[in-house]
C-alpha positions in Angstrom: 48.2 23.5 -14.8 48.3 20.0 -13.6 52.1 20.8 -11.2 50.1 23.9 -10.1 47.3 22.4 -8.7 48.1 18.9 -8.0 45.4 18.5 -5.0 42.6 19.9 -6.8 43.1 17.7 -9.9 43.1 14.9 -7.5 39.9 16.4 -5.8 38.3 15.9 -9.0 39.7 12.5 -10.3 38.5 11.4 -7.1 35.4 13.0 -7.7 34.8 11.2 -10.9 35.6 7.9 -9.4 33.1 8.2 -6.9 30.4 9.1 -9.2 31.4 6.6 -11.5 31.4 4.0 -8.8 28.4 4.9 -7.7 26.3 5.1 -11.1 27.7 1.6 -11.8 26.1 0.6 -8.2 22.9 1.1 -9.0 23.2 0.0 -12.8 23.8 -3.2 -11.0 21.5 -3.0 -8.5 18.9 -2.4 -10.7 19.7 -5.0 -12.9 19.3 -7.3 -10.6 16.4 -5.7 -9.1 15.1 -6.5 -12.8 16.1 -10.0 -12.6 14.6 -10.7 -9.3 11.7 -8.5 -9.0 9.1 -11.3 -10.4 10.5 -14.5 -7.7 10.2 -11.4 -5.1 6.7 -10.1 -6.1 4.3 -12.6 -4.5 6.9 -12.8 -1.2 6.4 -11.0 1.9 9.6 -8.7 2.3 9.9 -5.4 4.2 12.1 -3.6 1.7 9.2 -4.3 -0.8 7.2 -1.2 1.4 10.0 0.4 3.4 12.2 1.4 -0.1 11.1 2.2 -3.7 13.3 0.9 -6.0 11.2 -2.5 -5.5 8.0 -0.8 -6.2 9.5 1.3 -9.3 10.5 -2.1 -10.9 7.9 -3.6 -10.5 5.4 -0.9 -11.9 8.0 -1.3 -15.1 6.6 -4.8 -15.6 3.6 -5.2 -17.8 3.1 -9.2 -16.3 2.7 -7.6 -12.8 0.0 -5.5 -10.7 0.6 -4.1 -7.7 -1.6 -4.3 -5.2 -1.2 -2.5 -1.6 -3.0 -3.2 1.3 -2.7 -4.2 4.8 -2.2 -7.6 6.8 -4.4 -9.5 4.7 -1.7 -9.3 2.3 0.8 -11.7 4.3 -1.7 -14.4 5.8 -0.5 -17.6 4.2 -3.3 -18.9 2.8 -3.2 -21.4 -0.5 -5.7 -20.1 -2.4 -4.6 -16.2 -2.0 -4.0 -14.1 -5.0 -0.4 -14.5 -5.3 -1.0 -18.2 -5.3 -3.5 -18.4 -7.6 -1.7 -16.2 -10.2 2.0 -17.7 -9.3 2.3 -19.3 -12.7 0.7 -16.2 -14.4 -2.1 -18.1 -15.7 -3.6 -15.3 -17.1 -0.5 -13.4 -18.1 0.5 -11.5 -14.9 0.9 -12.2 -11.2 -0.1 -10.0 -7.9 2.8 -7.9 -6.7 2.0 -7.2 -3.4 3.2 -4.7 -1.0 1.4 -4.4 2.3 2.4 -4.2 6.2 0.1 -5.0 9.5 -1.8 -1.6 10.1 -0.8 0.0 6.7 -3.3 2.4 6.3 -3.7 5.2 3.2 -1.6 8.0 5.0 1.4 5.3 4.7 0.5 4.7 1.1 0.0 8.2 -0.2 3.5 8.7 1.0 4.6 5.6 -1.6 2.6 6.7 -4.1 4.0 10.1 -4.1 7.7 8.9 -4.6 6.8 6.8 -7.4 6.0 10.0 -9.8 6.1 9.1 -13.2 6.8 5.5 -13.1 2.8 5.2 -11.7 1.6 7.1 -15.0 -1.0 4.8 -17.2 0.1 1.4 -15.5 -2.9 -0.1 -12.7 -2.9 -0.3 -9.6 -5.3 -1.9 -6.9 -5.7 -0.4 -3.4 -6.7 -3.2 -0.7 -8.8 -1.9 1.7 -9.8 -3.4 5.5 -12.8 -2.0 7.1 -12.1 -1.6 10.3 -9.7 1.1 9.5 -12.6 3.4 8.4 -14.3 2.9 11.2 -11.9 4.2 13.5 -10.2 7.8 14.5 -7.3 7.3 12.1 -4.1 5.3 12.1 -2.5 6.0 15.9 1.1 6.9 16.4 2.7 3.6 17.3 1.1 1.7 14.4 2.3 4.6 11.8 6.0 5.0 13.4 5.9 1.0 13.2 5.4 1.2 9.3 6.7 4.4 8.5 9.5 5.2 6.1 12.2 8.5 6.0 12.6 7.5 2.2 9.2 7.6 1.6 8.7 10.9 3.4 11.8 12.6 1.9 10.4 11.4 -1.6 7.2 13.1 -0.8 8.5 16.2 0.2 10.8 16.7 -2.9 8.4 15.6 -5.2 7.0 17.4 -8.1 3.3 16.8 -7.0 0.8 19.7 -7.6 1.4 22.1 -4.9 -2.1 21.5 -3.2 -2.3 17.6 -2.9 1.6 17.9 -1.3 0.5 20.9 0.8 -2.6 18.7 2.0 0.2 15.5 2.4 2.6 17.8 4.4 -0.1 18.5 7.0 -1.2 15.5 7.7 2.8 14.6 8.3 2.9 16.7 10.5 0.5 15.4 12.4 2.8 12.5 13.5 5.4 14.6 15.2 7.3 11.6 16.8 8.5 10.7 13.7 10.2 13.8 12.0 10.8 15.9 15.2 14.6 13.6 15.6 15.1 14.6 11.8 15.4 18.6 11.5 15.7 18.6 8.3 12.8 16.5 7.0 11.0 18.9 9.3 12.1 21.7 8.2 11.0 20.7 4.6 7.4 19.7 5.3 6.7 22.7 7.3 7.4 24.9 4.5 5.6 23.2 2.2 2.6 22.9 4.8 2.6 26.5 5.4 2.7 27.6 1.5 -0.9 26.3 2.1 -2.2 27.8 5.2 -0.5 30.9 5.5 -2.5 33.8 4.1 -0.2 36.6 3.4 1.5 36.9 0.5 4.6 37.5 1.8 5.0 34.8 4.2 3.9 32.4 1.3 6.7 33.6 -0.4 9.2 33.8 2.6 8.3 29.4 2.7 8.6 28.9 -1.3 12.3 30.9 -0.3 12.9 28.4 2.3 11.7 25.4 0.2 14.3 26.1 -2.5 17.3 27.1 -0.4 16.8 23.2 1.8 16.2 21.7 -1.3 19.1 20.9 -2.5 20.3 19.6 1.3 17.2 17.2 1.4 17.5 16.1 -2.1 21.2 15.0 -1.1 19.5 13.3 2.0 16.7 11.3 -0.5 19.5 10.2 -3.1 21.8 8.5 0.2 18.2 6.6 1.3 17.9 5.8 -2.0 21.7 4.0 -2.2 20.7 2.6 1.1 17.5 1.3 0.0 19.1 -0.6 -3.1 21.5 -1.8 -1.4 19.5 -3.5 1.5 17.8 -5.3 -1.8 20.9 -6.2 -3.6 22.0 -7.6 0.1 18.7 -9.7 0.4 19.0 -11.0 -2.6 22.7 -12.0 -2.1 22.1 -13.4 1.2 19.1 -15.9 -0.3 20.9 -17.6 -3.0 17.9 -20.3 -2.9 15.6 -17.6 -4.8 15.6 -18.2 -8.3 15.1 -15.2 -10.6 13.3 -17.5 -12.8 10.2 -18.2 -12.7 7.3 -20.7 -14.2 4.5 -19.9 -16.4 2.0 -22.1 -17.5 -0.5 -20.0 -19.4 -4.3 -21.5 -20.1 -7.1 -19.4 -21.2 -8.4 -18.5 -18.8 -8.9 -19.6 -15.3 -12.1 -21.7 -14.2 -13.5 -19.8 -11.7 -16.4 -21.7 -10.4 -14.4 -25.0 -9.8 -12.0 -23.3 -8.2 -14.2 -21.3 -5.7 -15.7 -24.7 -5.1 -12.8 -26.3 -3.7 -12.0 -23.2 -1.6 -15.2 -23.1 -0.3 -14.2 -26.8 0.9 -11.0 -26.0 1.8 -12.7 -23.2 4.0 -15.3 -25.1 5.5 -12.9 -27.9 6.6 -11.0 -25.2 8.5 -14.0 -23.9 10.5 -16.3 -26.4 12.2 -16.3 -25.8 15.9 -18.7 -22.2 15.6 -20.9 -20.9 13.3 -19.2 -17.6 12.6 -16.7 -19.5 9.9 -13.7 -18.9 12.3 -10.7 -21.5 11.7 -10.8 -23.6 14.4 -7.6 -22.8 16.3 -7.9 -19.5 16.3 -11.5 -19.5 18.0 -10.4 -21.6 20.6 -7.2 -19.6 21.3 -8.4 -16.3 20.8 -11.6 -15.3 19.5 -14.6 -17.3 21.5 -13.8 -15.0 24.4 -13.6 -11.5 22.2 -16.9 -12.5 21.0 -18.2 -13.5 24.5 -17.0 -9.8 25.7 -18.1 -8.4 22.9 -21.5 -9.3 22.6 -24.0 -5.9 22.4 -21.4 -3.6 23.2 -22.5 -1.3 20.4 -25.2 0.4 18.6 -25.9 1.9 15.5 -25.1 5.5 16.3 -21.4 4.5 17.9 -20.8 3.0 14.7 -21.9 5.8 12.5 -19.9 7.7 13.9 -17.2 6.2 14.3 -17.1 6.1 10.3 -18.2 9.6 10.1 -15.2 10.8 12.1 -12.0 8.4 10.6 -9.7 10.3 8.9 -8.7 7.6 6.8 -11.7 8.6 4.5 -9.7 12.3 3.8 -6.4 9.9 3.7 -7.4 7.3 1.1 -9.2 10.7 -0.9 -5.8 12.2 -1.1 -4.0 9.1 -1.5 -6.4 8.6 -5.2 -6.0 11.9 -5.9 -1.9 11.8 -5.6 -2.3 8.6 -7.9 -4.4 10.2 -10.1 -2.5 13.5 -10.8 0.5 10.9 -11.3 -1.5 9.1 -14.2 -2.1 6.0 -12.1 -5.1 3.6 -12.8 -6.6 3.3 -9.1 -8.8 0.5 -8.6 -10.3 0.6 -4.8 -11.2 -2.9 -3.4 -12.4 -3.6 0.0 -12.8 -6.9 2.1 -16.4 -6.5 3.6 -17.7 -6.1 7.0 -17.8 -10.0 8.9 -21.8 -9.5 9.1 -22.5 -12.2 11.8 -20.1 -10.7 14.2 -21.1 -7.1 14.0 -24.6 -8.5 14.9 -23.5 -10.1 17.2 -22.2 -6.9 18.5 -25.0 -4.9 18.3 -25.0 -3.5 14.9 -27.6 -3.8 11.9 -27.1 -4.9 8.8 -28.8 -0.8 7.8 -26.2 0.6 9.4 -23.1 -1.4 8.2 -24.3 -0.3 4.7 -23.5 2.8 4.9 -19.7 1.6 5.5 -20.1 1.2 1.4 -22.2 3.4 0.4 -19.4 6.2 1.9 -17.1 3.7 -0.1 -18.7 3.6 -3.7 -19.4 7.7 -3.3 -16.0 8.3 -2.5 -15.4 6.2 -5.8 -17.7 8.1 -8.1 -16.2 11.7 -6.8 -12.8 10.4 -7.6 -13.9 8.6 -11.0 -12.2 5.4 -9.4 -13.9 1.7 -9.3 -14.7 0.5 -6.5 -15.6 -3.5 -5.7 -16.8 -3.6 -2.3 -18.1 -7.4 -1.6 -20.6 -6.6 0.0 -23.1 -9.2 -0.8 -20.9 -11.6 1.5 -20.8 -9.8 4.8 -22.8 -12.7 6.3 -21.5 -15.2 4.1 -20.2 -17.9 6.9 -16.9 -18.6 4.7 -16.0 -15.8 3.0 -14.0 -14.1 5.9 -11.7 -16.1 9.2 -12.2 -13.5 11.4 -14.0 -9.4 12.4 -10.6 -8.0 11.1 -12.1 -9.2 7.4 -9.1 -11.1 6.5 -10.3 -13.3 3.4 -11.0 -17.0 3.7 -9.8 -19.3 0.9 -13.5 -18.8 -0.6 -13.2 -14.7 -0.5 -9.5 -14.6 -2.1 -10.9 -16.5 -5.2 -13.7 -14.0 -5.6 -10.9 -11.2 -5.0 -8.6 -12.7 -7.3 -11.7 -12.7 -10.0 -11.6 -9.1 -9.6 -7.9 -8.1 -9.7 -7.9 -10.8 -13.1 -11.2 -8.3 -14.5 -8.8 -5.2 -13.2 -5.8 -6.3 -14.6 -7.4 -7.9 -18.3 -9.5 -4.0 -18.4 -12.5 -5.9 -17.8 -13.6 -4.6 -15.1 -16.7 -2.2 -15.3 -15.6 1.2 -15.2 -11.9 0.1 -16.0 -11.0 0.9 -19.9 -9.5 -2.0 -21.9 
């Protein structure tokens, strides 16, 4: 047999060495994924929300909770979450993932190639403001953050056929970044048009195509996979001064109202040239004149409906719903509104309410809690700017609430 087919036995011994190789590739890249993924989780690293393997990991972990969010995320402030819970005082630390202008379409699209890992384990969703209160995430901001794994996980994934239909379209929408990759289109538009197409047939004719590019796209999803472990693998090898170890010093618990105390210090010492709590340097170098343009250049109604109309508010209600159906624990926490400088704009206190009142709705239609912050929108210290990035004061209160989330202490949150 062997003399009478000599190439095709090599074919296959060949065959087998590849697949061999490769399985033992990423049972060493994910061992040392393992090894590294708790000195990586409080770092700022873009594999951490361009790939998945990171994020699987991590969710594997019962000492970490992974939190996603925006910019605020990656300011470098000493008393922010990852700080505070560095030497898991309280049994876990912050993993966090989060890019400038991440919004919820971005996230759903994580979520969704997460599948199974996300069942029963919590996760907190970091929301900013501002981004419900515009049109929706514009095309250069998504390109800027988007992710061909991410959408190729999406699209092969085994969420129900609604919520991905729903996902597809909204895709779509971004055309610049899946018209250069034919097949990735290909994929979506099926799956969108299982959804709006009305005739039976035609349904049928896109569930046909689905299967017959599936296995093509899969094939596609498994190479940005390999790629996505090894960019990882390559980090880690190229930053031999991160030590997979890391230090615990457990207490009790953690004495909130000292520290908040000395962040509120810490906070004030920071902002003393204007009275909207605004470090220093940055109002001199960029925000005293934004303010001074900005002064009374809206009203109430512009506001309203700018919120009314932002289709992040559809995005982050498919994105909970995708975690949901995946078994996730959502917890939805938003930085509030900087109160003295949308009056200074032009907009009341009445008005800015409603911002969370859409918020905690949304959260009782979706059965997810909600922390909103609210009562510190004209706190002078709990925010350094209008984009809502949290002073040293507001991460310690945020941090009280991600400890609540984690511990199932939270109200609404099961132990």
């Amino acid at each position: 047999m062997i003399a009478r087919f000599p190439h095709l036995c090599a074919a296959l011994v060949a065959c087998f060495l590849l697949s061999a190789g490769l399985l033992g590739g990423i049972a060493y890249a994910d061992s040392l994924e393992m090894e590294y993924v708790h000195a990586i989780a409080p770092l700022t690293l873009l594999q951490k929300r361009q790939g998945l393997a990171l994020q699987r990991v991590a969710l594997r972990q019962n000492d970490l909770l992974p939190i996603y969010g925006s910019s605020e995320l990656n300011l470098r402030d000493p008393f922010r979450a990852s700080k505070i819970f560095l030497l898991y005082p309280t049994g876990f630390n912050v993993f966090t993932v989060g890019g400038n202008s991440d919004g919820p379409i971005l996230q759903l699209q994580m979520m969704a190639g997460m599948g199974a890992a996300l069942r029963g384990k919590r996760v907190a969703i970091s929301l900013s403001p501002q981004f419900y209160i515009e049109p929706g995430l514009d095309e250069v901001a998504y390109r800027a953050n988007y992710s061909r794994l991410h959408a190729y996980a999406l699209a092969l994934s085994g969420l129900p056929a609604s919520l991905k239909q729903r996902a597809a379209e909204r895709m779509l929408q971004y055309p610049d970044t899946v018209q250069n990759d034919a097949l990735l289109w290909m994929v979506l538009t099926q799956v969108a048009d299982e959804r709006s197409t009305s005739a039976g047939q035609a349904q049928a004719w896109s569930r046909l195509m689905y299967v017959l590019l599936y296995p093509l796209a899969k094939l596609q999803e498994l190479t940005l996979e390999l790629q996505d472990h090894w960019e990882v693998v390559n980090w880690i090898w190229e930053h031999p001064e991160i030590q997979p170890a890391v230090q615990r010093r457990a207490q009790a618990s953690i004495n909130w109202e000292k520290l908040q105390a000395r962040a509120t210090v810490y906070a004030q010492s920071l902002a003393t040239n204007n009275r909207f709590g605004i470090p220093n340097r940055d109002w001199l170098k960029r925000w005293r004149e934004w303010f001074r343009q900005d002064r009374h250049s809206l009203k109430d109604v512009d506001f309203l409906k700018g919120l009314d109309g932002s289709r992040n508010w559809s995005d982050l209600e498919l994105l909970l719903e995708i975690m949901k159906a995946e078994g996730a624990q959502p917890l939805v926490i938003s930085m509030p509104l900087h109160g003295l400088y949308w009056d200074m704009r032009g907009v009341s206190a009445s008005a800015r309410q409603a911002y969370y009142e859409k918020l905690r709705a949304l959260g009782e239609r979706e059965q997810v809690p909600v922390v909103t912050f609210d009562q510190f929108e004209n706190d002078k210290y709990f925010l350094i700017d209008p984009g809502s990035h949290l002073s040293a004061r507001g991460w310690v209160y945020y941090s009280q609430a991600l400890n609540a989330f984690y511990h199932g202490e939270l109200k609404g949150v099961a132990p």
